[in-house]
C-alpha positions in Angstrom: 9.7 7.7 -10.0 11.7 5.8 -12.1 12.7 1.9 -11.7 16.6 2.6 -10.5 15.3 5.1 -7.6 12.6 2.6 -6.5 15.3 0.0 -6.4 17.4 2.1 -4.5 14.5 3.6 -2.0 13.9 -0.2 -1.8 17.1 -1.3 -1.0 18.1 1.3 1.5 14.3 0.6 3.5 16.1 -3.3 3.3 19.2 -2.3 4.6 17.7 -0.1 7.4 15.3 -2.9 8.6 18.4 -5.4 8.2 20.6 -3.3 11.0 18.0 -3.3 13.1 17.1 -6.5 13.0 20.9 -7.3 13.8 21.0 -5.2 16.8 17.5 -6.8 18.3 19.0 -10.5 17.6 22.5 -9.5 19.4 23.2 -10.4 22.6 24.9 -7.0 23.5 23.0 -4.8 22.0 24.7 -1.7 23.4 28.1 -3.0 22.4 26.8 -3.7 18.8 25.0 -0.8 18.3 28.5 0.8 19.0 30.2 -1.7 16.8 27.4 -0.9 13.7 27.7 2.8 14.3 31.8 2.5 14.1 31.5 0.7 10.7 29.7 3.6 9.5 32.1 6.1 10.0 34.8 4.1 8.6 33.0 3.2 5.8 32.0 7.3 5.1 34.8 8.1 5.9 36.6 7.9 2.9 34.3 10.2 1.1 36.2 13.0 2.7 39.0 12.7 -0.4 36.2 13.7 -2.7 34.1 16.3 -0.5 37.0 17.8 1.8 36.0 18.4 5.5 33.0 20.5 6.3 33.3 24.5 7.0 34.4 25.3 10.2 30.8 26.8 10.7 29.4 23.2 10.3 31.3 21.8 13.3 29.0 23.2 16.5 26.1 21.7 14.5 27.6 18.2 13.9 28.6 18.0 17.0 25.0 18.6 17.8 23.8 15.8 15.5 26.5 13.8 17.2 24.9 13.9 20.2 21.3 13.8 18.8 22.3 10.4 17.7 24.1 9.2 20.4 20.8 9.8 22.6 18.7 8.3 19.5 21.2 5.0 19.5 21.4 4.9 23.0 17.5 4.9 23.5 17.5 2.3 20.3 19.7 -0.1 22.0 17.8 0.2 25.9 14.3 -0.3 24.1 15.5 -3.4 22.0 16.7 -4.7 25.7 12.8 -4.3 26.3 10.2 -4.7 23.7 9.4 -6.8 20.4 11.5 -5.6 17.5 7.8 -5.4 15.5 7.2 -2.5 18.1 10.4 -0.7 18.5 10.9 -0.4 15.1 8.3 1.4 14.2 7.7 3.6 17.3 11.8 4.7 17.0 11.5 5.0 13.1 7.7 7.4 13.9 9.2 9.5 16.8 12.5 10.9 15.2 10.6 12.9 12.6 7.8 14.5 14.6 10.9 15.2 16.9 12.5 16.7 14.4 9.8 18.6 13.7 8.4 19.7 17.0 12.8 21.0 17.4 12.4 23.1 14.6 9.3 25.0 15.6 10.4 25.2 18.9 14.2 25.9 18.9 14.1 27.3 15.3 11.5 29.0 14.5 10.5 27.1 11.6 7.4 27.4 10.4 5.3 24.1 11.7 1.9 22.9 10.4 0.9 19.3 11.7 -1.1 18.8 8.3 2.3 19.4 6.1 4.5 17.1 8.7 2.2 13.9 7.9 0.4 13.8 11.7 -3.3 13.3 10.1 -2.7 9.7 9.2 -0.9 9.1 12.9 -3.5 11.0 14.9 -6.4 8.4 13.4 -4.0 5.3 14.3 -3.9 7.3 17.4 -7.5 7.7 17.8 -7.9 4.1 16.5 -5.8 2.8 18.8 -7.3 4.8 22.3 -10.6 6.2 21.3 -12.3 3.8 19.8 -12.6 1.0 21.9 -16.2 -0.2 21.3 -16.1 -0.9 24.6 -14.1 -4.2 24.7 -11.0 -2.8 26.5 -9.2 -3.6 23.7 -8.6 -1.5 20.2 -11.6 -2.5 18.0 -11.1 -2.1 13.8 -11.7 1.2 12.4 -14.6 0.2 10.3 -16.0 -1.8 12.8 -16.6 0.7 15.3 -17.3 3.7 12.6 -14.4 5.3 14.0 -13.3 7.1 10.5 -16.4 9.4 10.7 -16.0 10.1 14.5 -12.2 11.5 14.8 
């Protein structure tokens, strides 16, 4: 990967992380999540001059993703009402692919193996976090409990 696409990967994680963050720290966050969400049309949409409106066949499935992402946005906003942005970010960011995914095989029919969709290294967090408890009623470490070899 070369230095310009790291810097951009980079940048865009920065970004991400920074609109979040700006939602969690607002005091409306339904209202700003609106307001963010506006901004971002406005701001794409002047890339219509140089790609020209999508194929009429396109519409019925952005109007799908429209709606995908008003639930998503809508869900984003009522859990930052609720939790710690250090746990609603990264349960939003982990659900929307294996939602994706688990839409696909189901809706779809596209073909769906957990090992190619990433689950292996969330089902040992999972296992981490509510199989091995050592018997502390709390989540023990991983190589404390010699959960790695168990799960």
């Amino acid at each position: 990967m070369s230095a310009t696409v790291l810097a951009l990967v980079l940048f865009g994680a920065l970004l991400h992380a920074g609109w979040n963050s700006v939602i969690k720290a607002g005091a409306d966050k339904a209202l700003d999540m609106a307001l963010m969400r506006l901004a971002g049309l406005l701001l794409a949409l002047p890339v219509l001059a140089w790609t020209g409106w999508p194929a009429p066949a396109a519409w019925p499935w952005l109007l799908l993703s429209g709606c995908i992402h008003f639930g998503y946005y809508y869900l984003l906003a009522n859990a930052y009402e609720r939790g710690q942005l250090s746990t609603v970010y990264p349960v939003m960011r982990g659900v929307a692919p294996v939602l994706v995914a688990w839409l696909g095989w189901t809706w779809l029919g596209e073909p769906f193996s957990p090992w190619r969709a990433g689950a292996w290294p969330p089902w040992r967090w999972a296992c981490w976090a509510w199989g091995c408890r050592a018997g502390t009623g709390r989540a023990a470490s991983p190589s404390a409990t010699g959960c790695y070899g168990r799960c």
